[in-house]
C-alpha positions, 0 to 999 in steps of 0.5 A, spaced: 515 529 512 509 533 515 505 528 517 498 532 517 492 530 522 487 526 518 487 519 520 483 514 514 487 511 509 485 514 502 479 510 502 483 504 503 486 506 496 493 504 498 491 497 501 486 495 496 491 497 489 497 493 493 492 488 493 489 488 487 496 489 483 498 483 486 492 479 484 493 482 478 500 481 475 503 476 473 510 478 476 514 475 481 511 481 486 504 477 484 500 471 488 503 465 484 501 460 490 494 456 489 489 459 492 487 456 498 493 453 501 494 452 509 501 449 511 503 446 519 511 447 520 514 443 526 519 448 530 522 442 532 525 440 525 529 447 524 536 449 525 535 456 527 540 460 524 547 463 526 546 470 526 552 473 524 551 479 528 550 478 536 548 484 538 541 483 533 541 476 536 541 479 542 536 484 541 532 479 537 532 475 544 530 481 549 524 482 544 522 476 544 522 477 551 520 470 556 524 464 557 525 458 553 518 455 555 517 447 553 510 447 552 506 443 546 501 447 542 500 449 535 499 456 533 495 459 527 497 465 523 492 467 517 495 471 511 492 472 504 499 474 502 504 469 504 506 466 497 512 463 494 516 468 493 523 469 496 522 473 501 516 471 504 518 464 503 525 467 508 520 471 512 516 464 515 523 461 516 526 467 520 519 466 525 520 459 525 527 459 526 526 465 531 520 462 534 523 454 535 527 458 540 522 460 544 518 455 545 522 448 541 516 444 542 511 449 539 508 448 531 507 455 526 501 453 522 500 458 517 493 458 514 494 461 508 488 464 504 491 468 497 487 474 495 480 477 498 476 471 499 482 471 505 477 477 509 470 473 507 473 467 511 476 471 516 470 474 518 466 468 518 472 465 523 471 471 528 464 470 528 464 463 529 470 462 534 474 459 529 479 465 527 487 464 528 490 466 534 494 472 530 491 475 524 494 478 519 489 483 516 486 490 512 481 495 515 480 498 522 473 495 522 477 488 524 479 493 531 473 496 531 469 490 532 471 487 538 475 482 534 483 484 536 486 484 542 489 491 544 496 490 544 497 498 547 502 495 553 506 491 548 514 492 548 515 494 540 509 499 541 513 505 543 518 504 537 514 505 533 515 512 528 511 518 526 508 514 521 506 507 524 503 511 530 498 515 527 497 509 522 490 508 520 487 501 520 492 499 527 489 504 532 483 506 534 479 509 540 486 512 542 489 504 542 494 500 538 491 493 536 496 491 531 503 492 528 503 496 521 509 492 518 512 497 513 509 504 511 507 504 503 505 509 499 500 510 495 502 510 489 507 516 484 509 516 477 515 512 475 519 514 469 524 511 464 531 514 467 534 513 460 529 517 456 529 523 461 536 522 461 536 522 453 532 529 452 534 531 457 529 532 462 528 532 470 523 530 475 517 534 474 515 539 480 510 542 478 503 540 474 506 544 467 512 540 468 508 533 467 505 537 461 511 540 458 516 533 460 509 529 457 511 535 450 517 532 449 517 525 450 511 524 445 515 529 440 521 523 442 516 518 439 515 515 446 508 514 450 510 519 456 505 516 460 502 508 459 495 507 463 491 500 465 485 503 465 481 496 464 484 495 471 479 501 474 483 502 481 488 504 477 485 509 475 482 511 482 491 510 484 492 515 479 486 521 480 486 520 488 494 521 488 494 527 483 487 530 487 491 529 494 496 534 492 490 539 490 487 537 495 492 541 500 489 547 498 483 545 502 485 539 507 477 540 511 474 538 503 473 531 505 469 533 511 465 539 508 463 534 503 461 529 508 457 535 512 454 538 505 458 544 505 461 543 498 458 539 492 462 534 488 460 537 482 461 545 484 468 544 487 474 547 483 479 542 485 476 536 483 474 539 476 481 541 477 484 534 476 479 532 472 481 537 466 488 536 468 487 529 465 482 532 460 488 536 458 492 530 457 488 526 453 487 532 449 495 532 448 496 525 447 500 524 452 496 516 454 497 510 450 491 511 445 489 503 448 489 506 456 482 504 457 482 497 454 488 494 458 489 492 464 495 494 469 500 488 467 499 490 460 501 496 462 507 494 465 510 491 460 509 498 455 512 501 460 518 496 462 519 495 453 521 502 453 514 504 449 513 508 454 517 513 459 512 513 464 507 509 469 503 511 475 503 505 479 504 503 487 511 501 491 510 495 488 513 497 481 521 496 482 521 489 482 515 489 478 520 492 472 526 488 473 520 482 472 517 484 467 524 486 463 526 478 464 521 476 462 520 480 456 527 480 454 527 487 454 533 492 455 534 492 462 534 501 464 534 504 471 526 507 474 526 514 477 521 516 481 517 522 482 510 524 486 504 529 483 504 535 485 499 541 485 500 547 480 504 551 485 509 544 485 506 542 493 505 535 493 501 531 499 503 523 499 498 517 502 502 513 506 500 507 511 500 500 512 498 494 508 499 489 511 497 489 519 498 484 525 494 482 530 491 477 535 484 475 536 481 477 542 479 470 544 486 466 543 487 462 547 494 462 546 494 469 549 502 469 551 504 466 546 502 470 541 504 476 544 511 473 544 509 470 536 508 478 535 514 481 538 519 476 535 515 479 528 518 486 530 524 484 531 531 487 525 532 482 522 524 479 521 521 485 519 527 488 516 527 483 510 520 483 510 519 491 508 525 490 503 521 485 499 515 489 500 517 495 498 515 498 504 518 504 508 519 503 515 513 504 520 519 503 527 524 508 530 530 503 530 529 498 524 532 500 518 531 498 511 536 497 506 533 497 498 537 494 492 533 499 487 535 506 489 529 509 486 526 507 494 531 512 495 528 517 491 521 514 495 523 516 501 526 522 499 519 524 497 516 522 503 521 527 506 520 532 503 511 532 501 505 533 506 503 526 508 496 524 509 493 518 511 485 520 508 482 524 501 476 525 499 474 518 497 474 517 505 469 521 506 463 518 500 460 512 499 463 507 494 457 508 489 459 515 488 467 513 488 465 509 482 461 515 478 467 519 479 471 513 476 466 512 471 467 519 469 474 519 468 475 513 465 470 517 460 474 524 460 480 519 459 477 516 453 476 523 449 470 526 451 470 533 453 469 534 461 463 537 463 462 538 471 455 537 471 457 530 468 459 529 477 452 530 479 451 523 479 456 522 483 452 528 488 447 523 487 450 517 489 453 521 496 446 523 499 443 517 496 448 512 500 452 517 505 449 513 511 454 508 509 460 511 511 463 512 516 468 519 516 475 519 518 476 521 526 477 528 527 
């Protein structure tokens, strides 16, 4: 894995469409828990449990560091992703069994806010002195504020690994203010491996070998690829994927944007991308309604067997094997594969989604150090990683997956250019949606005119003074 010196997340892109697949779907990956749910659990009433394993019991304990202490305090924890389902419900109960140890006398109150109202709140809480002593949140601005404590000599931060490191929305000023809780990419192709085995066809290295696999498929009878364009994020998934490994051909293109070097409208890789979807849609290779569905009905083409492939995030292992139950289709393995440039190059984005920190102003400063510690631990975050179809963001955990498309995930990030900002980093959303709107367009079968990207010029220098470059 070649980790390249950028050091913004792809316009929060990989953040925000975990976020929204999930608000989205109506998969057990979803938000299935109400909207607004706020639970205390008492540590005194769990039985921790017994650790099979000494060895990770014991290096649980030496995280977690300090003594059992018998002080009575309620601690708060804010998530806007802690729902119902089992591996979140397994991860609350490992830190309040793990806790329980610690501080038996100690009480984990989980103020839970589902979906992005969670991040207005939290602001406000900040502003008013009212936010939760640890936080889990999105967004480097949380940091950059002033809102969360450096944890830079906290004991879990030298186990973190290349990724977690350099990962965007946990550091800043050459500080580490929160912990990365897995590394998850910002999205890929999946495919049926029962049709690719039927026609004979292998993963796709190379941009003409998406377009002669799409060949085949469609003359199978199949949609090759199904898109949830109604859902515009996913296509903003697909385009900065594909426009990451183009972009390689140019890393500083994001900056010579910004810097009005290069125009959005003149640039080749840019239009590049766009003709390739031009290209596509021309072909046939989209589902005719890609436009008019969303991302959830575009899974269920795709777990139907009706189409071969889907552009989607970490999330669709177990969003298929829902879908599939719950559809009563013929259940069928996925395989997994990155886009790549023409001359076969791949770039992968990759960073956290969900990050944890504690508020600066906490008055249970040590506490929720030791909370955070424990967190790191093997068996706590482990878990957690597998259910989030994360990669792991430390040196000594392991993460284990049911689904061995995972495996073919971590092979590509292996084996890509990893980078943590595009274009998208270094333009106004303004302009973001203009891009988007075209796409959408183009996608729609009208012919791609690269005057059509002035608008999205327009809107750069209209609102440039909104963004703020990623850190050279």
């Amino acid at each position: 894995m070649k980790l390249k010196g950028l050091s913004a997340l792809a316009g929060v892109l990989l953040l925000t469409t975990v976020m929204s697949a999930c608000g989205n779907s109506n998969n057990n990956e979803g938000n299935t828990a109400k909207n607004n749910s706020s639970t205390t659990t008492d540590t005194t009433t769990n039985t921790a449990a017994t650790n099979d394993t000494s060895t990770n019991e014991a290096a649980t304990n030496e995280a977690a560091a300090p003594a059992t202490n018998d002080k009575e305090f309620t601690i708060r924890v804010g998530a806007w992703f802690l729902d119902d389902r089992p591996h979140m419900v397994a991860f609350k109960k490992s830190v309040e069994e793990g806790y329980a140890k610690l501080y038996p006398k100690a009480k984990i109150q989980w103020d839970v806010v589902l979906g992005a109202t969670y991040f207005d709140k939290l602001k406000a809480q900040f502003a008013s002195g009212s936010a939760p002593d640890v936080v889990f949140y999105q967004g480097v601005d949380f940091a950059k504020s002033g809102n969360l404590l450096d944890l830079s000599a906290e004991p879990w931060v030298p186990r973190l690994n290349d990724g977690g490191q350099k990962d965007f929305q946990t550091h800043a000023d050459g500080k580490t203010f929160g912990v990365p809780m897995g590394l998850s990419i910002g999205g890929g192709v999946w495919y049926n491996k029962k049709i690719f085995s039927d026609l004979s066809i292998n993963p796709p290295k190379t941009t003409q070998e998406l377009f002669d696999a799409a060949e085949k498929i469609k003359g199978a009878g199949k949609t090759p690829i199904t898109l949830g364009f109604k859902d515009q994020w996913t296509a903003q998934l697909f385009f900065t994927n594909w426009m990451s490994s183009y972009q390689l051909a140019d890393p500083a293109l994001g900056k010579k944007i910004y810097d009005g070097e290069v125009k959005l409208n003149e640039d080749p890789l840019i239009q590049k991308v766009y003709t390739n979807f031009e290209t596509m849609k021309s072909k046939g290779y989209f589902n005719k309604n890609a436009i008019s569905i969303d991302w959830p009905q575009s899974g269920q083409m795709f777990a139907s067997g009706e189409a071969a492939m889907i552009v989607q995030g970490p999330w669709m292992p177990g969003a298929n094997v829902d879908n599939i139950t719950k559809g009563g289709f013929e259940p069928f393995d996925i395989g997994y594969f990155p886009l790549a440039n023409d001359e076969g190059k791949v770039a992968m984005g990759l960073g956290s989604n969900e990050a944890l920190g504690i508020n600066a102003k906490t008055e249970l400063m040590q506490e929720s150090k030791d909370l955070i510690n424990l967190m790191t631990t093997q068996d706590i975050i482990s878990p957690f990683m597998k259910g989030d179809g994360a990669l792991t963001s430390f040196t000594d955990v392991t993460v284990k997956y049911d689904d061995p498309a995972m495996d073919a995930v971590q092979e590509a990030v292996a084996n890509s250019t990893v980078v943590t900002s595009n274009i998208t980093s270094y333009i106004p959303t303004s302009a973001t949606t203009n891009m988007l709107d075209l796409l959408t367009k183009v996608v729609s079968g009208i012919k791609f005119n690269p005057d059509d990207l002035k608008a999205a010029q327009s809107s750069f220098e209209k609102d440039k003074a909104t963004v703020t470059p990623p850190a050279e």
